[in-house]
Biopython code that builds the backbone (N, CA, C, O; Angstrom):
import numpy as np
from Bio.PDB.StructureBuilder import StructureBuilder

atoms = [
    (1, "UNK", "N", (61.040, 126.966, -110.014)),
    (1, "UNK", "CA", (59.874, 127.389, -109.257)),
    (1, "UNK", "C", (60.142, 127.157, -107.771)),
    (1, "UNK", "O", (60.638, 126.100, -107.381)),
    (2, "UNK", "N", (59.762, 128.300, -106.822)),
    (2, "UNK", "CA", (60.057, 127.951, -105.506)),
    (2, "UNK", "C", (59.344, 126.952, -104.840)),
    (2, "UNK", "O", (58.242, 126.657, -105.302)),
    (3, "UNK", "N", (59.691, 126.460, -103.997)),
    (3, "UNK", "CA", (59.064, 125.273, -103.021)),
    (3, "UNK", "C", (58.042, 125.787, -102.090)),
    (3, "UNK", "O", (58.018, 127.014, -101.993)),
    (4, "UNK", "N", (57.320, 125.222, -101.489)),
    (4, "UNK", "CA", (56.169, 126.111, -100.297)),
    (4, "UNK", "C", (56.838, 126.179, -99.212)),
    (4, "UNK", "O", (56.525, 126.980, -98.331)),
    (5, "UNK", "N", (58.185, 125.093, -99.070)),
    (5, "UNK", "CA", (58.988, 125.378, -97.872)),
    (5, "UNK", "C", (59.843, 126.895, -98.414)),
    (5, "UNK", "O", (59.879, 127.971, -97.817)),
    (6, "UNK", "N", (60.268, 126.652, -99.294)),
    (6, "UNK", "CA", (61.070, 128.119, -99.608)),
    (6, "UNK", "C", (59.808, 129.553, -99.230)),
    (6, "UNK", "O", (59.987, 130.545, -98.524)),
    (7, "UNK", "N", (58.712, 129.183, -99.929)),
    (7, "UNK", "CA", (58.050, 130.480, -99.165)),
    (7, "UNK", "C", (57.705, 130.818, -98.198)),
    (7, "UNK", "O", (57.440, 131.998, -97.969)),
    (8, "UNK", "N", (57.575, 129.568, -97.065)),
    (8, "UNK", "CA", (56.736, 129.595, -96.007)),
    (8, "UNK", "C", (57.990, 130.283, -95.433)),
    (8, "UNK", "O", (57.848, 131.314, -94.774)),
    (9, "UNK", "N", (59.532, 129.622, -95.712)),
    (9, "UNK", "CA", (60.828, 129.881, -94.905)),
    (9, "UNK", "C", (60.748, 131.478, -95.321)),
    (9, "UNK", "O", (60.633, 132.290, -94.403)),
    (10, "UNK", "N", (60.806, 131.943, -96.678)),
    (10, "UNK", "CA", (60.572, 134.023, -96.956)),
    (10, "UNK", "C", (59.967, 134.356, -95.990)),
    (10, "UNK", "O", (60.492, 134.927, -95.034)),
    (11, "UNK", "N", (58.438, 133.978, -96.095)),
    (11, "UNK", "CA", (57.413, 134.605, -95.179)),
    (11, "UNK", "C", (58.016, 134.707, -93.386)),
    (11, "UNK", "O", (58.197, 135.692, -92.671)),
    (12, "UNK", "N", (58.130, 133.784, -93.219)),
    (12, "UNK", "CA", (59.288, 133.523, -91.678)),
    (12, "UNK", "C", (60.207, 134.292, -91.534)),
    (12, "UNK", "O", (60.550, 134.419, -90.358)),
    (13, "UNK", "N", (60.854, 134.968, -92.377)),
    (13, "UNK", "CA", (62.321, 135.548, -92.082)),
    (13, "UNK", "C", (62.018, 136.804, -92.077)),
    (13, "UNK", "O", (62.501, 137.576, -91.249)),
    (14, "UNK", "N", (60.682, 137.388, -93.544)),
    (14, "UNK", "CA", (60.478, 138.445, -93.508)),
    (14, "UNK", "C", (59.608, 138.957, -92.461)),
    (14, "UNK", "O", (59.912, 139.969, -91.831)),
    (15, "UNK", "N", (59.027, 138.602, -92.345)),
    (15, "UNK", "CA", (57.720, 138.570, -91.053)),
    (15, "UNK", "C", (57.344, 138.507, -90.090)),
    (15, "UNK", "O", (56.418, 139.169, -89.622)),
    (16, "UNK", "N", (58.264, 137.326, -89.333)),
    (16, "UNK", "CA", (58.288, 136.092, -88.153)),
    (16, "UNK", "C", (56.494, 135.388, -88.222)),
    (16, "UNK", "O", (56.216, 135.177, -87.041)),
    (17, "UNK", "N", (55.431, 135.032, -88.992)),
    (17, "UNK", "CA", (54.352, 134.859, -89.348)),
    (17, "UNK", "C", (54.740, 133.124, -90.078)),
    (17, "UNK", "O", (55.702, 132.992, -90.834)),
    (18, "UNK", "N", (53.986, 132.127, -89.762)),
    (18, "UNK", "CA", (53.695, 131.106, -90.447)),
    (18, "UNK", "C", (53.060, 130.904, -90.949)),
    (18, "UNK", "O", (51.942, 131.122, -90.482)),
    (19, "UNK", "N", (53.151, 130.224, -92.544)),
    (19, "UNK", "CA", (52.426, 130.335, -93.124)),
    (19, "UNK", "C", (51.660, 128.872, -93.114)),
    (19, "UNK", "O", (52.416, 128.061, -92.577)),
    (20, "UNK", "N", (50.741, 128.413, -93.417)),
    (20, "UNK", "CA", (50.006, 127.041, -93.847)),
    (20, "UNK", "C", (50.014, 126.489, -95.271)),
    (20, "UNK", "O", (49.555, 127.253, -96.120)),
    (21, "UNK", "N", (50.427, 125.371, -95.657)),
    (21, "UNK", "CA", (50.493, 124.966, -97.329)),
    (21, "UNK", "C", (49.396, 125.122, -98.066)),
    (21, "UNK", "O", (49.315, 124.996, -99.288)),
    (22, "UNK", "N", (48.480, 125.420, -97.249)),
    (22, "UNK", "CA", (47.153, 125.312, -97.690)),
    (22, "UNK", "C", (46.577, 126.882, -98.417)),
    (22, "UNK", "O", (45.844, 127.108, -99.380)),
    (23, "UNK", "N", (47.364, 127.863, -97.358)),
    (23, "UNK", "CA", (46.905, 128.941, -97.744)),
    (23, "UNK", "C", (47.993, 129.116, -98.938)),
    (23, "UNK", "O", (47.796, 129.997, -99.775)),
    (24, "UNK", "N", (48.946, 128.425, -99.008)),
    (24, "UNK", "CA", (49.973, 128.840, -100.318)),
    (24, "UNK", "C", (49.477, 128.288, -101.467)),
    (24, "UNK", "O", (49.811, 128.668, -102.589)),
    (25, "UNK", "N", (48.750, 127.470, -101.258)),
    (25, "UNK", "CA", (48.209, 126.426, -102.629)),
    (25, "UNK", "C", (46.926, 127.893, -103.035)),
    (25, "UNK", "O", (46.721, 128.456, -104.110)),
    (26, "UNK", "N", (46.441, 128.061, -102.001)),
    (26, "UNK", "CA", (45.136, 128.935, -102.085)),
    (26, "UNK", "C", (45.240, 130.190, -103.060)),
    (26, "UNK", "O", (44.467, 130.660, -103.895)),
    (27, "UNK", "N", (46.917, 130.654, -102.474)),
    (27, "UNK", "CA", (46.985, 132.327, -103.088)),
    (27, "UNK", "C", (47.657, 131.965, -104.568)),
    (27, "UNK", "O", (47.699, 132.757, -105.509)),
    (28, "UNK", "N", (48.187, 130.572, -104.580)),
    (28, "UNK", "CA", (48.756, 130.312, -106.154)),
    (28, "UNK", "C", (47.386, 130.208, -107.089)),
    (28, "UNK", "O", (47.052, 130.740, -108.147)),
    (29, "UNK", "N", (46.808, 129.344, -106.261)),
    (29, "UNK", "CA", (45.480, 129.774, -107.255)),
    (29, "UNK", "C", (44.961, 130.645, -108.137)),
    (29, "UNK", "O", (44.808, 130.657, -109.358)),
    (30, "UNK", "N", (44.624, 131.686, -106.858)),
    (30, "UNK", "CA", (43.930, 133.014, -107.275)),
    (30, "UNK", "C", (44.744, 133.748, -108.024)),
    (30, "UNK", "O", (44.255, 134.615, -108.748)),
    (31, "UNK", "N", (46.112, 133.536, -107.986)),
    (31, "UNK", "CA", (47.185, 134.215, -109.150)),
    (31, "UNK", "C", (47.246, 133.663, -110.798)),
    (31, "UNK", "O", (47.524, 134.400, -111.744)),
    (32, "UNK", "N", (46.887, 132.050, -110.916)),
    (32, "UNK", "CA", (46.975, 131.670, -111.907)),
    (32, "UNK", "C", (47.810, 130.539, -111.775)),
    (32, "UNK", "O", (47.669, 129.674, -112.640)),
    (33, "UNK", "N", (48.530, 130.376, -111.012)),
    (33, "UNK", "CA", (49.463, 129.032, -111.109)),
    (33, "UNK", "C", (48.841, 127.585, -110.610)),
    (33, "UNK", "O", (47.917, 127.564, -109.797)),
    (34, "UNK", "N", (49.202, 126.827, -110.953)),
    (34, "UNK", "CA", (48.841, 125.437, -110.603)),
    (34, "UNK", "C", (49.560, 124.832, -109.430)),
    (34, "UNK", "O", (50.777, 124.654, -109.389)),
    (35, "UNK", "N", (48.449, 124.441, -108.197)),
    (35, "UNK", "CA", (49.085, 124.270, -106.917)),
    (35, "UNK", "C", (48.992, 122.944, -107.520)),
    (35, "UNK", "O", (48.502, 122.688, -108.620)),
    (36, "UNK", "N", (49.650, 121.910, -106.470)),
    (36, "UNK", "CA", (50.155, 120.626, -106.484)),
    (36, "UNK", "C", (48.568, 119.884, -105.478)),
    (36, "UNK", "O", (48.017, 120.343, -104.478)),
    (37, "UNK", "N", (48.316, 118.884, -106.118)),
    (37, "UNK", "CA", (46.925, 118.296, -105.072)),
    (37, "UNK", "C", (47.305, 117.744, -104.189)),
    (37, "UNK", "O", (48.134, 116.840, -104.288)),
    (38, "UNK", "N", (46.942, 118.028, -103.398)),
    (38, "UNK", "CA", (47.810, 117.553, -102.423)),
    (38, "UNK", "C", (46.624, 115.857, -102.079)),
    (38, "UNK", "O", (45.415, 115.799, -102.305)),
    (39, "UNK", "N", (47.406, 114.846, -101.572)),
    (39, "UNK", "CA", (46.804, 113.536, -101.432)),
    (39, "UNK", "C", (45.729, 113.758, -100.264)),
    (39, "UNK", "O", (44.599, 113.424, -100.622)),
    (40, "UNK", "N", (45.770, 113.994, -99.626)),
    (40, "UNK", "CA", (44.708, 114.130, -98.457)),
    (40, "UNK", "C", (43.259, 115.013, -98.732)),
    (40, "UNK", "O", (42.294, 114.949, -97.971)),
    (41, "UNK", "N", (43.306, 115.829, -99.948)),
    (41, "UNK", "CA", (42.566, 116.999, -100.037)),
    (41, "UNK", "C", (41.316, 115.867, -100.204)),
    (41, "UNK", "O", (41.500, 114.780, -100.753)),
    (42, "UNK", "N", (39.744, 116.387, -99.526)),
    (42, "UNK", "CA", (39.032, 116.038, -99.987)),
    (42, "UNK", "C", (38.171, 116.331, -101.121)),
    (42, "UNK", "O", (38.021, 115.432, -101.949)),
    (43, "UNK", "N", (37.452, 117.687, -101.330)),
    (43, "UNK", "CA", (37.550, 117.675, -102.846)),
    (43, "UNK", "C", (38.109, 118.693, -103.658)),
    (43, "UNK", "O", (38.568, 119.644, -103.025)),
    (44, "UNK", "N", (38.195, 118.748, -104.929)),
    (44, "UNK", "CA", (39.060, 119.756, -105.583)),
    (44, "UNK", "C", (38.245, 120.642, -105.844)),
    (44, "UNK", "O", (38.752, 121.676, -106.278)),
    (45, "UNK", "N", (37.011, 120.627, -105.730)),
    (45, "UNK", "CA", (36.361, 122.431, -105.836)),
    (45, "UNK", "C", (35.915, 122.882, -104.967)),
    (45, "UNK", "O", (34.993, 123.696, -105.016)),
    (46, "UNK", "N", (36.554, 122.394, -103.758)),
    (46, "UNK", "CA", (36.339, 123.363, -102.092)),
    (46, "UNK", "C", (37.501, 123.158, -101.063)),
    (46, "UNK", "O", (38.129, 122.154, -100.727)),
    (47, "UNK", "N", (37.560, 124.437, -100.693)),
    (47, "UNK", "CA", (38.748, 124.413, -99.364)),
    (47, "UNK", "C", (38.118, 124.677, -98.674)),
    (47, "UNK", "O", (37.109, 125.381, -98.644)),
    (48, "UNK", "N", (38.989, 123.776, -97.574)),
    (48, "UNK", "CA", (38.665, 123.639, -96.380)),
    (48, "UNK", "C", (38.927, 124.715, -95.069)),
    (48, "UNK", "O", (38.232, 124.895, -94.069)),
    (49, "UNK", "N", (40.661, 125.576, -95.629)),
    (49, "UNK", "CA", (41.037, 126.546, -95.413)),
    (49, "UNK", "C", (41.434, 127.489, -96.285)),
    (49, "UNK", "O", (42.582, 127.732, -96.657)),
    (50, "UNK", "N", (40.516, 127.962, -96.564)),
    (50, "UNK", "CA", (41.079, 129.066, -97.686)),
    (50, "UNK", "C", (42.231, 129.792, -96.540)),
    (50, "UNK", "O", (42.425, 129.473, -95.367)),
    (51, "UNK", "N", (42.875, 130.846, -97.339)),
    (51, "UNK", "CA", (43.885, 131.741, -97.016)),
    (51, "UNK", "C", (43.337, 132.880, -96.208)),
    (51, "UNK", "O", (42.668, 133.527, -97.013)),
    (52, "UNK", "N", (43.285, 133.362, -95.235)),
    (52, "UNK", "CA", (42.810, 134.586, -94.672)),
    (52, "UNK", "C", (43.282, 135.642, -95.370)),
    (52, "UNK", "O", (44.459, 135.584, -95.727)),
    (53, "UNK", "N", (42.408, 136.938, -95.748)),
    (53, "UNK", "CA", (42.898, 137.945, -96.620)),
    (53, "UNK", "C", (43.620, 138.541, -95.699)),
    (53, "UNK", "O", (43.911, 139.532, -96.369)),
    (54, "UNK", "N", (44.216, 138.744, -94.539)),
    (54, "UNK", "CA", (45.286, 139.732, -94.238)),
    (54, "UNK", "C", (46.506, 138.686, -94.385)),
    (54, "UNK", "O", (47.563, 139.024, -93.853)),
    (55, "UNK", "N", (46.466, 137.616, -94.965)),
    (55, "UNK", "CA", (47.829, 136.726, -95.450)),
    (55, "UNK", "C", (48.222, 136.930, -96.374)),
    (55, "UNK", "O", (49.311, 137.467, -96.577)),
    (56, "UNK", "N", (47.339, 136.509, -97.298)),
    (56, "UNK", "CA", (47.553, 136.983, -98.550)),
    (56, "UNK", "C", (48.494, 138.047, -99.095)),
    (56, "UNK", "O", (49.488, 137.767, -99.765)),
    (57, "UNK", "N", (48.133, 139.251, -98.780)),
    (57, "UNK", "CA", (49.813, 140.241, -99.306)),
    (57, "UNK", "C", (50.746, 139.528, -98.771)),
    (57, "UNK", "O", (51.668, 139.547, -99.587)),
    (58, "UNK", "N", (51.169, 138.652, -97.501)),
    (58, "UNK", "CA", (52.403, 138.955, -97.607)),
    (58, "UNK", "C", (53.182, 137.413, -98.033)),
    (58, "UNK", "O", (54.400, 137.261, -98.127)),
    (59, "UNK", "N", (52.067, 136.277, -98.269)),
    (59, "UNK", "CA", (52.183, 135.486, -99.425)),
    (59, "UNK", "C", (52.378, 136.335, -100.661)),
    (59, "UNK", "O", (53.517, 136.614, -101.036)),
    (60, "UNK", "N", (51.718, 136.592, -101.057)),
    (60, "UNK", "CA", (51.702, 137.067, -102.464)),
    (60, "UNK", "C", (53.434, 138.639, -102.514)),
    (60, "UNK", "O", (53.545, 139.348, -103.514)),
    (61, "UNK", "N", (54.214, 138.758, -101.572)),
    (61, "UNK", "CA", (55.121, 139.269, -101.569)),
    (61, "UNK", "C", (56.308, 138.597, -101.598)),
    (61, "UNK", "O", (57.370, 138.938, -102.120)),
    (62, "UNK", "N", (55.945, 137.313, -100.806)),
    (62, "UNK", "CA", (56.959, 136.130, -101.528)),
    (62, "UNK", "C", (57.230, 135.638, -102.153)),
    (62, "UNK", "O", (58.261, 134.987, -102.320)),
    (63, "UNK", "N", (56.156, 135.833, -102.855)),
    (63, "UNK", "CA", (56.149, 135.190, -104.134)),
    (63, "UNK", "C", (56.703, 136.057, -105.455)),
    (63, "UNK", "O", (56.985, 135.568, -106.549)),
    (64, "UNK", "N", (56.770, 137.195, -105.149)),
    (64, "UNK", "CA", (57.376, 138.176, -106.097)),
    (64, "UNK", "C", (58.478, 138.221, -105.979)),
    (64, "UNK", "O", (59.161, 138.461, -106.975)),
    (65, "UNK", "N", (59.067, 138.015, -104.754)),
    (65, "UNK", "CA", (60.554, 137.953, -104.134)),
    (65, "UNK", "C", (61.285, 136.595, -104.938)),
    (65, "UNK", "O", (62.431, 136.643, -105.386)),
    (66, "UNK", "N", (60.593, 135.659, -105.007)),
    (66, "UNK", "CA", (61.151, 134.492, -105.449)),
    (66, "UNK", "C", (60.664, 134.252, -106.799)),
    (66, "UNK", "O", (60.675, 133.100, -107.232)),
    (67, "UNK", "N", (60.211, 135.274, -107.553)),
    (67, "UNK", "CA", (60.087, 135.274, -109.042)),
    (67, "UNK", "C", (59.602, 134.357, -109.759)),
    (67, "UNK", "O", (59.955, 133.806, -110.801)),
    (68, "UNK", "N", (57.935, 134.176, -108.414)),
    (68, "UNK", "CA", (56.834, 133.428, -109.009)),
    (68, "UNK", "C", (55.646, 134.427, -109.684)),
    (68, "UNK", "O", (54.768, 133.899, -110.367)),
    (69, "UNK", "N", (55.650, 135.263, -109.560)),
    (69, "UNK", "CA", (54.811, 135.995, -110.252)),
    (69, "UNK", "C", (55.429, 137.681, -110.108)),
    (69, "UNK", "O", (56.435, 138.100, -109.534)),
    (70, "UNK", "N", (54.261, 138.468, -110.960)),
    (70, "UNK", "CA", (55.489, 139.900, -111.192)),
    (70, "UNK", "C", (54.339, 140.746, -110.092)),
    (70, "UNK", "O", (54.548, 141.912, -109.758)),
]
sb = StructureBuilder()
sb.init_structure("model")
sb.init_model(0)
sb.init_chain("A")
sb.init_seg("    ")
for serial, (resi, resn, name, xyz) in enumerate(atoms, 1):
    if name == "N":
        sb.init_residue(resn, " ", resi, " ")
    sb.init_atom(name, np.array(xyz, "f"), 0.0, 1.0, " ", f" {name:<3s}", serial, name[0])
structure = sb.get_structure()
C-alpha cells in the first residue's frame, strides 16, 4: 500500500500542487479504505479539513497510479 508521502510526492511531480495528509486521509475515506488516526485528531466523526473538491481528482488519480484503488 502506498505511503501519503508516496502520494503527496505523485501529486507533486504530476502537478507541482501539495497535497495535505489530511485531505489524503479524507479522499481514502470516501473511497473505502481505512486512513490511519492520526494522534492529534480531535474527534473521529469530524474533520477539521476536509479535502477541497477540486483536489480530490487529482488525489484520487494517484491513487490509481499507485494501485490503491481501480
Amino acid at each position: 500500500m502506498a505511503t501519503y508521502e508516496q502520494i503527496r510526492s505523485d501529486v507533486r511531480s504530476s502537478t507541482g500542487k501539495t497535497m495535505q495528509n489530511c485531505w489524503i486521509a479524507h479522499v481514502k475515506e470516501l473511497n473505502g479504505l481505512a486512513p490511519k488516526a492520526a494522534a492529534n485528531r480531535k474527534s473521529l466523526n469530524e474533520r477539521v479539513k476536509p479535502c477541497p473538491d477540486n483536489m480530490r481528482p487529482l488525489i484520487e488519480a494517484s491513487m490509481r497510479r499507485l494501485g490503491l484503488i481501480k
